[in-house]
One Martini backbone bead per residue (centre of mass of N, CA, C, O) as a GRO file, in nm:
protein
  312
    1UNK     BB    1   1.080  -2.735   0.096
    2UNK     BB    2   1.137  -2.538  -0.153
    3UNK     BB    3   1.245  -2.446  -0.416
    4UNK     BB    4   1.364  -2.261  -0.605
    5UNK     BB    5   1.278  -1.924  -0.699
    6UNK     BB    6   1.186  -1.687  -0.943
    7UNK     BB    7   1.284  -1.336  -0.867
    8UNK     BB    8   1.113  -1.000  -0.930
    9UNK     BB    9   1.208  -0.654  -0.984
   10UNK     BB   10   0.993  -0.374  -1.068
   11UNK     BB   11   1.297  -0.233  -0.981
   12UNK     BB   12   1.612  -0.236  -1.004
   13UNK     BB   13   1.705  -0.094  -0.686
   14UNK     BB   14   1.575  -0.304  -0.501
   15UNK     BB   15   1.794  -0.496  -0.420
   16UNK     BB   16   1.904  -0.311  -0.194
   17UNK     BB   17   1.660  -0.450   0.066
   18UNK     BB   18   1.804  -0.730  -0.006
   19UNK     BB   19   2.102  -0.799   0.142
   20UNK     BB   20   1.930  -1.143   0.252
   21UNK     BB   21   1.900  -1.339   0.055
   22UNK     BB   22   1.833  -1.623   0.002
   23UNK     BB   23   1.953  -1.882  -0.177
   24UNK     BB   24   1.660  -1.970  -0.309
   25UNK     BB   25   1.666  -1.719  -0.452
   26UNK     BB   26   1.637  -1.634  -0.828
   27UNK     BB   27   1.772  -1.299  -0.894
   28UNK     BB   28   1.646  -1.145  -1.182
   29UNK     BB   29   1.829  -0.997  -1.399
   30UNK     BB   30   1.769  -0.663  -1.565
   31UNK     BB   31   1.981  -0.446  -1.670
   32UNK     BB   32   1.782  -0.169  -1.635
   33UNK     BB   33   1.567  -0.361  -1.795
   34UNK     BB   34   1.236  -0.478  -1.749
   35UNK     BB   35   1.090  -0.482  -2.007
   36UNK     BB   36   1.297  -0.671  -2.169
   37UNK     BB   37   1.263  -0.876  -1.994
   38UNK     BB   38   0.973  -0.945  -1.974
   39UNK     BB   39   0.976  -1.001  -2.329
   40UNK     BB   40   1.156  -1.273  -2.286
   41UNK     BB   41   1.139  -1.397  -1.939
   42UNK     BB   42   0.836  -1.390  -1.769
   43UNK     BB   43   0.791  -1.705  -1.748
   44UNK     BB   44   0.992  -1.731  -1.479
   45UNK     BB   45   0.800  -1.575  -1.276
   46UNK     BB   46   0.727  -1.637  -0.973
   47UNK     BB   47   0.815  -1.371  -0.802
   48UNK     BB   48   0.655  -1.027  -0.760
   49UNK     BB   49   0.863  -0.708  -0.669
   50UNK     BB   50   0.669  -0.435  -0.538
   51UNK     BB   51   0.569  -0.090  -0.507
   52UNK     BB   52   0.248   0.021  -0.627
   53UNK     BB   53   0.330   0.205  -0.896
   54UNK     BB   54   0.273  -0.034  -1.100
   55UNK     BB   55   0.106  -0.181  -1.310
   56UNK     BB   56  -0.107  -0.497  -1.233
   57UNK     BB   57  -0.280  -0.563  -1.492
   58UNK     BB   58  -0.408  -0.816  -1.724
   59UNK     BB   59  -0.181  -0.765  -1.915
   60UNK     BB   60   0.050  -0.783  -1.774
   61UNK     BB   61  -0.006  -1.050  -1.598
   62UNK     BB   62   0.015  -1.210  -1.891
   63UNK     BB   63   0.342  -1.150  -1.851
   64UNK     BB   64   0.312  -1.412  -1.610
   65UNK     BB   65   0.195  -1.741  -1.673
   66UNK     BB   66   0.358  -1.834  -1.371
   67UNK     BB   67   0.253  -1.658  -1.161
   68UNK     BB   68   0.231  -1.724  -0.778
   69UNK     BB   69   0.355  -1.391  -0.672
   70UNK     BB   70   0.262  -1.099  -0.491
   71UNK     BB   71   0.477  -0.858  -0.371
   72UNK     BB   72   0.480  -0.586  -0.140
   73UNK     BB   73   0.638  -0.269  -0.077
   74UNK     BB   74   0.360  -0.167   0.049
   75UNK     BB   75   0.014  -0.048   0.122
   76UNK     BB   76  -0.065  -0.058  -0.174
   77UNK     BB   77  -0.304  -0.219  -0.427
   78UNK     BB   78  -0.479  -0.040  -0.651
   79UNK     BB   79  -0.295  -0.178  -0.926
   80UNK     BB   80  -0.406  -0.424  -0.891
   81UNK     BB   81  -0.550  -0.737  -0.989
   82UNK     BB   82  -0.707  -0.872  -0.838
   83UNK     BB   83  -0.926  -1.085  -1.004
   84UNK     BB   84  -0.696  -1.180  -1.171
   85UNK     BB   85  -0.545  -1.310  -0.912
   86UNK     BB   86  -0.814  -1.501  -0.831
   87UNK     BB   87  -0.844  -1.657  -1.095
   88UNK     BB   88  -0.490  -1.746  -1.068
   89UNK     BB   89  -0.387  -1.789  -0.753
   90UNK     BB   90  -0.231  -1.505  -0.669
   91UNK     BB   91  -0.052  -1.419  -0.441
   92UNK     BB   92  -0.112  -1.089  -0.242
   93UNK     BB   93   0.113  -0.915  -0.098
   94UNK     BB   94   0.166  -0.665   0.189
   95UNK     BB   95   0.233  -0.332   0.359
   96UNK     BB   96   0.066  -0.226   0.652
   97UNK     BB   97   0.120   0.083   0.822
   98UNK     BB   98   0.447   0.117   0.817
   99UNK     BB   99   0.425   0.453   0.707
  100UNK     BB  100   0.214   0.624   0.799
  101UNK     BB  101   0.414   0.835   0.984
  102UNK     BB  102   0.602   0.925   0.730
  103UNK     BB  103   0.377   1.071   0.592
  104UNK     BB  104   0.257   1.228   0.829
  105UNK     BB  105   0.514   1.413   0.840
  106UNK     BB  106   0.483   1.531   0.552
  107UNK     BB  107   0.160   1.616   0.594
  108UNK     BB  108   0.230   1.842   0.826
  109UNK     BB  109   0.455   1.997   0.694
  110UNK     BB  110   0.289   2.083   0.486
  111UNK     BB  111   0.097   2.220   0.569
  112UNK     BB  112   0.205   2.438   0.810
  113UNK     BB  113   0.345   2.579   0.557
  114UNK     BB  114   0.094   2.681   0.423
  115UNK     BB  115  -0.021   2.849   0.644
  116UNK     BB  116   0.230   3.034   0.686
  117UNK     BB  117   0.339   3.094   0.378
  118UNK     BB  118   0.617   3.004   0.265
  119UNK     BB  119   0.587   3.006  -0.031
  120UNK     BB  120   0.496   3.342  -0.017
  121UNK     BB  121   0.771   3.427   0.138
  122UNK     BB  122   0.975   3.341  -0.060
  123UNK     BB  123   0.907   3.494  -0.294
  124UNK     BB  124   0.952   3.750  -0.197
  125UNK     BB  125   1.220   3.728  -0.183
  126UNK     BB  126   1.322   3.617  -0.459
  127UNK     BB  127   1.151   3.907  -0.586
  128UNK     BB  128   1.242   4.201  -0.406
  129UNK     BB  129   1.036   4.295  -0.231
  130UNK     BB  130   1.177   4.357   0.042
  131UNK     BB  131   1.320   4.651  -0.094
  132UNK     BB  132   1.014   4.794  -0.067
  133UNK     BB  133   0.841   4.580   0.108
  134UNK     BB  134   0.678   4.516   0.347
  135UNK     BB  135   0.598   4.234   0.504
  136UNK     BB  136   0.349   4.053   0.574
  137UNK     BB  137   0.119   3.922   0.702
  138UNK     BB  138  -0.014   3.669   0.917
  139UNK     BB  139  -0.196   3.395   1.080
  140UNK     BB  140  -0.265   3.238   1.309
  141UNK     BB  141  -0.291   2.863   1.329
  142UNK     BB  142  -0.448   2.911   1.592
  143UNK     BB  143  -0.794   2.780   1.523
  144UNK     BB  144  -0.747   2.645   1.261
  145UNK     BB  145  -0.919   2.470   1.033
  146UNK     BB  146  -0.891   2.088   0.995
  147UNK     BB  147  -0.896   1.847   0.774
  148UNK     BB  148  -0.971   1.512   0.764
  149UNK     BB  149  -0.928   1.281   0.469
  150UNK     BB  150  -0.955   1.034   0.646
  151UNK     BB  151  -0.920   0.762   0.937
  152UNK     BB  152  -0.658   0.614   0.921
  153UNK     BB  153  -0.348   0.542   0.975
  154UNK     BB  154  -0.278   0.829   0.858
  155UNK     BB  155  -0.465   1.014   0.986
  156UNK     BB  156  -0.372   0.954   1.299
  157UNK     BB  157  -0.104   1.040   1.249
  158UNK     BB  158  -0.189   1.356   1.187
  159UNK     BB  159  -0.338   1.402   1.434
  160UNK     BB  160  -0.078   1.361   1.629
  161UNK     BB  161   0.054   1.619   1.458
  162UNK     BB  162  -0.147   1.843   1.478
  163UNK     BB  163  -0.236   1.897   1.796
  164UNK     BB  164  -0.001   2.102   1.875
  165UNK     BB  165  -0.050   2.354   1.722
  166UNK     BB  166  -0.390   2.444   1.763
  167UNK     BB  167  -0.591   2.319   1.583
  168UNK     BB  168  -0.890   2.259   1.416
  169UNK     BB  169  -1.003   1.954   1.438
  170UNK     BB  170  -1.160   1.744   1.118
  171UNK     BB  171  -1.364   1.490   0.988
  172UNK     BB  172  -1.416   1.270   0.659
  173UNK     BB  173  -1.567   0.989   0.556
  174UNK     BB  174  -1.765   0.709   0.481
  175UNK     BB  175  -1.704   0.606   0.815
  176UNK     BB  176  -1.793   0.621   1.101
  177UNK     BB  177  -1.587   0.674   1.434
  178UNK     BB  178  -1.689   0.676   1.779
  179UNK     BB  179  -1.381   0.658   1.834
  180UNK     BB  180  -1.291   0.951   1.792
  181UNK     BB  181  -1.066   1.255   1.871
  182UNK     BB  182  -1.261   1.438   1.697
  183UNK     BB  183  -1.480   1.561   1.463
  184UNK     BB  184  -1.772   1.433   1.223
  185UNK     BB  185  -1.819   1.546   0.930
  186UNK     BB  186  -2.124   1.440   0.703
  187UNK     BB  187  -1.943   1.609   0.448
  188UNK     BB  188  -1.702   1.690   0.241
  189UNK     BB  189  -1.866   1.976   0.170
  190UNK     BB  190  -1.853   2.075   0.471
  191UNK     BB  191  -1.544   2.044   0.549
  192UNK     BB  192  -1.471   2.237   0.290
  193UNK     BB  193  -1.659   2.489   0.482
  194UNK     BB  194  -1.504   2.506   0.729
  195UNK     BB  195  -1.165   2.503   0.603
  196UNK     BB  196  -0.857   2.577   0.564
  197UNK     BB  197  -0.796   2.257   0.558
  198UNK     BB  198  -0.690   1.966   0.373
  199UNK     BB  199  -0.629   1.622   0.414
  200UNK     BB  200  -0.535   1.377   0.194
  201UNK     BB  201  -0.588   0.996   0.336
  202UNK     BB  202  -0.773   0.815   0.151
  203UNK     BB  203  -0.863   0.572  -0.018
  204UNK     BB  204  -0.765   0.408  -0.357
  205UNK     BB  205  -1.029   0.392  -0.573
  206UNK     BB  206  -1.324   0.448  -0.725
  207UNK     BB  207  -1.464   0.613  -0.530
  208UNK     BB  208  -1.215   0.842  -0.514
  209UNK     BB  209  -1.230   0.966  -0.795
  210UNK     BB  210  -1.215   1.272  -0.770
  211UNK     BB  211  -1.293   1.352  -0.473
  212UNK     BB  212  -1.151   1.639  -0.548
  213UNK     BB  213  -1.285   1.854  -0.653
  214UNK     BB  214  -1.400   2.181  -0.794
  215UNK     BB  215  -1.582   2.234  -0.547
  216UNK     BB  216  -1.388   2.167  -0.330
  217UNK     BB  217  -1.189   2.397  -0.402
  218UNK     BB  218  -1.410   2.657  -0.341
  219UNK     BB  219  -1.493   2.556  -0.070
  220UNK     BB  220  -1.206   2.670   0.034
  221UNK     BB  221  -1.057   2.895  -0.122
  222UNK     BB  222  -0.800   3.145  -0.133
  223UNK     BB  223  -0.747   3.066   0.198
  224UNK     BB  224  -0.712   2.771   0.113
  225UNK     BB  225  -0.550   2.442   0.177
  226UNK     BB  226  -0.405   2.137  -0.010
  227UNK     BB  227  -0.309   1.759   0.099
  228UNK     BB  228  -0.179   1.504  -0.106
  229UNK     BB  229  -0.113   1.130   0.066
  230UNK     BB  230  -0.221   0.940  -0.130
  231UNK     BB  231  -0.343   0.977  -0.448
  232UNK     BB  232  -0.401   1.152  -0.764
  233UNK     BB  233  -0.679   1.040  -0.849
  234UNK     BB  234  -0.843   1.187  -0.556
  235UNK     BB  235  -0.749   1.453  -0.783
  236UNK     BB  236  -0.826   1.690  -0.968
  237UNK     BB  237  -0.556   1.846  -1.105
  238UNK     BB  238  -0.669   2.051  -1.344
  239UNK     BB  239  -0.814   2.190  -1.119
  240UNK     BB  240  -0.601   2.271  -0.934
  241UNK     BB  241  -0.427   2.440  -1.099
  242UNK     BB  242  -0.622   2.645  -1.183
  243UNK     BB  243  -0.700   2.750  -0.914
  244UNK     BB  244  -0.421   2.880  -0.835
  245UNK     BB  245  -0.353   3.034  -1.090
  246UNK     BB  246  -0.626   3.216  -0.979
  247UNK     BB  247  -0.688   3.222  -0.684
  248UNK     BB  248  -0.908   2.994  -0.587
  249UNK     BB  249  -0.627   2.877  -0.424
  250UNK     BB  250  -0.366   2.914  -0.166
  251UNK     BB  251  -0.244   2.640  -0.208
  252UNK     BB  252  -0.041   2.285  -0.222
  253UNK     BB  253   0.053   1.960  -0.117
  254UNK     BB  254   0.226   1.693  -0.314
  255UNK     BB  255   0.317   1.384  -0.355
  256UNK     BB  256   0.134   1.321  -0.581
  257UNK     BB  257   0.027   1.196  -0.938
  258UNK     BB  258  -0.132   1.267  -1.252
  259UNK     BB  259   0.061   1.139  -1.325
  260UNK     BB  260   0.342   0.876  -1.262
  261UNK     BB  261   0.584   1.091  -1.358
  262UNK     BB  262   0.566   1.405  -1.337
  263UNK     BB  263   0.567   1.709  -1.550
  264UNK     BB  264   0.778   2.023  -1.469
  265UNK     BB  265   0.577   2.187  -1.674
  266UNK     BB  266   0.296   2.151  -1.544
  267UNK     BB  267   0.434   2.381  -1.274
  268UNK     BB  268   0.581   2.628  -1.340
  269UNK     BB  269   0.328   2.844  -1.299
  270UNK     BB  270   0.277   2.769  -1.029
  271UNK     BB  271   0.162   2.864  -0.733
  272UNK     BB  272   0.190   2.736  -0.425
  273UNK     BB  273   0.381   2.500  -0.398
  274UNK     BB  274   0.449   2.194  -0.275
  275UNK     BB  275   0.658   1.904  -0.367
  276UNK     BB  276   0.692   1.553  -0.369
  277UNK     BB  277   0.827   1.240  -0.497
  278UNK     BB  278   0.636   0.994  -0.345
  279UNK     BB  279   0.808   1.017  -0.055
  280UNK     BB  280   0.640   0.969   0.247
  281UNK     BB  281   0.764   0.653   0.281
  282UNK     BB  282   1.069   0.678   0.197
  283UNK     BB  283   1.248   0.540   0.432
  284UNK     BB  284   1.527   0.355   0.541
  285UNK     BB  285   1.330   0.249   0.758
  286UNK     BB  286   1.070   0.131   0.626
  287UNK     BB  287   1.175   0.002   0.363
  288UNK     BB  288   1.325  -0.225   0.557
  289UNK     BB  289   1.061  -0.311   0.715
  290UNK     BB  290   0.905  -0.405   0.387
  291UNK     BB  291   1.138  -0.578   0.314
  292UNK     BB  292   1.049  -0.796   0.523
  293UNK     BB  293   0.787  -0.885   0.502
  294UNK     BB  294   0.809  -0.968   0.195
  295UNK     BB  295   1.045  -1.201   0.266
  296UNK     BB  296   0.829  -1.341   0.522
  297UNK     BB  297   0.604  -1.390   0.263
  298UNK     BB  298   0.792  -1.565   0.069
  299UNK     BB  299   0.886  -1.803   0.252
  300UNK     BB  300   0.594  -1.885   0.363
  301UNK     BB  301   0.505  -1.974   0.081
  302UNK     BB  302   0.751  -2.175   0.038
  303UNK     BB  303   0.645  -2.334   0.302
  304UNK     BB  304   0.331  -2.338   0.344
  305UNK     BB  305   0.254  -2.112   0.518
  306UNK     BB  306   0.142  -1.827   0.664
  307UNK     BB  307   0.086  -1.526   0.608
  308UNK     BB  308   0.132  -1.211   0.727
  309UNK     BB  309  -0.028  -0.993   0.457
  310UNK     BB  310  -0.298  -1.069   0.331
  311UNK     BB  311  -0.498  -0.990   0.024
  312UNK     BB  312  -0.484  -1.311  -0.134
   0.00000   0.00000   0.00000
C-alpha cells in the first residue's frame, strides 16, 4: 500500500462528493481560493480531482511539477492535455456514461418544450398579449421530424425517451452504425434539411469545433429549433444569438457555453431560449456515483492496482 497521497480539488465544493475519503488521502484544503492555493503550493499536489470544466492544459499542469494522476467525475476529458500527460507519465481517468440518461432527460424536455413553443406562449402571458389576442394555435409534434447529431451514450438515451413522443428521428454521426435503431442521415447538412430539431450530443474535439454554424443554423429554418447537450464549442454561439435575434431560427435550448460561465448580458435580448447552466449531468445522484469512481480509480493507483476507467 502506498503511502499518504496529497489531492486537490480543482472546485473549493468538491469536497462534499467524498463523505468518505480514505485516511490516506491528504485533502489540501484551499479557504475558497484554489488558484492562490495553487500559485503557493501547487509542487505538493500528488492527484488533482477534476470537474473536467476547468482548463488543465501545459501551462496548468506546469503548475503541479509533481502530479501523478488527475480523476475526473465527468465523462469528458477534452480540457485535458492528453499529450502533455502522456509525455509525464501522468495518469488520467473519467466516469464514462454515467450521467449519460441525466443529460438526456434535460435534452428531451428541452427539445419538447421547444418544438411545443412554450418559450414564445409564456412570452405571450407575460406581456398581456392574452387580453387582446386570442392564443396562436402551434402544431402538433408527432411525425415531426427530429435529427440526433452524434448516437454514443447519451444520443441513445435521447433516441429512448424521445421515441414515445411519436416523432420522426434520424441521426448522424461520423461513422454509421448498422444497428442503430433510427435511419442514418449521410450529411448533417442533409440532417439539418430535413428536420425540424436537432439534439446535439456528439464528442468535443477539434472535429467537431462550431460543427454547428451558421450554415447549418439557416438549414433548420425560422421553424427549426436547436438543443445543446455536448459542449460549447461545437456551436458557434455568435452566429446561433444572431439567428434568433433575427428569427431565421425559431428556438435554441443550451446547457452549455462558450466561454463558462456565459455572461447574462449576452442573453438578455435573446427570444425563445431555454438555458440551463451546464447541469445536465449534475443530479445528486450521478455527481456521487462519479466520485465514487474516481476515489476507487485513486485507491487503485495508489495500490498499483488497475485502474476502473483510465484515459491514460
Amino acid at each position: 500500500m502506498s503511502p499518504a497521497a496529497n489531492v486537490l480539488a480543482m472546485h473549493p465544493e468538491m469536497h462534499t462528493l467524498f463523505p468518505n475519503r480514505p485516511e490516506r488521502w491528504n485533502w489540501l484544503e484551499t479557504d475558497g481560493d484554489v488558484e492562490q492555493f495553487i500559485n503557493a503550493r501547487g509542487a505538493q499536489v500528488d492527484v488533482l480531482v477534476s470537474a473536467s470544466i476547468e482548463k488543465l492544459d501545459k501551462a496548468m499542469l506546469a503548475r503541479f511539477p509533481n502530479l501523478k494522476m488527475v480523476a475526473s467525475v465527468s465523462a469528458g476529458f477534452n480540457k485535458i492535455d492528453l499529450d502533455e500527460c502522456r509525455s509525464r507519465g501522468i495518469l488520467v481517468t473519467n466516469a464514462p456514461g454515467m450521467n449519460s440518461g441525466d443529460v438526456a432527460d434535460l435534452a428531451t424536455a428541452m427539445m419538447t418544450s421547444l418544438l411545443l413553443r412554450v418559450p414564445q406562449t409564456q412570452d405571450y402571458i407575460m406581456t398581456d398579449q392574452w387580453i387582446t389576442a386570442a392564443p396562436p394555435l402551434r402544431h402538433s409534434i408527432r411525425d415531426l421530424p427530429v435529427g440526433i447529431v452524434g448516437l454514443g451514450s447519451i444520443g441513445k438515451e435521447v433516441l429512448k425517451r424521445m421515441t414515445p413522443f411519436g416523432v420522426d428521428l434520424k441521426w448522424w454521426g461520423p461513422r454509421p452504425k448498422p444497428d442503430a435503431a433510427i435511419p442514418y442521415v449521410d450529411t448533417l447538412e442533409d440532417l439539418a434539411d430535413q428536420c425540424r430539431g436537432l439534439v446535439v450530443c456528439c464528442r468535443p474535439d477539434e472535429t467537431t469545433h462550431h460543427l454547428i454554424s451558421d450554415d447549418i443554423i439557416d438549414r433548420l429554418g425560422s421553424d427549426g429549433v436547436l438543443v445543446n447537450v455536448s459542449r460549447g464549442s461545437v456551436v458557434d454561439e455568435a452566429a446561433l444569438i444572431e439567428a434568433l435575434k433575427s428569427n431565421r431560427l425559431g428556438g435554441a435550448g443550451l446547457d452549455v457555453f462558450e466561454p463558462e460561465p456565459t455572461n447574462s448580458k449576452r442573453w438578455t435580448d435573446v427570444p425563445n431560449v431555454i438555458l440551463t447552466p451546464h447541469q445536465g449531468g449534475a443530479t445528486y445522484e450521478t455527481l456521487f456515483a462519479q466520485a465514487q469512481l474516481a476515489q476507487s480509480n485513486i485507491e487503485n493507483f495508489l495500490d498499483g492496482k488497475p485502474l476502473h476507467s483510465s484515459v491514460l
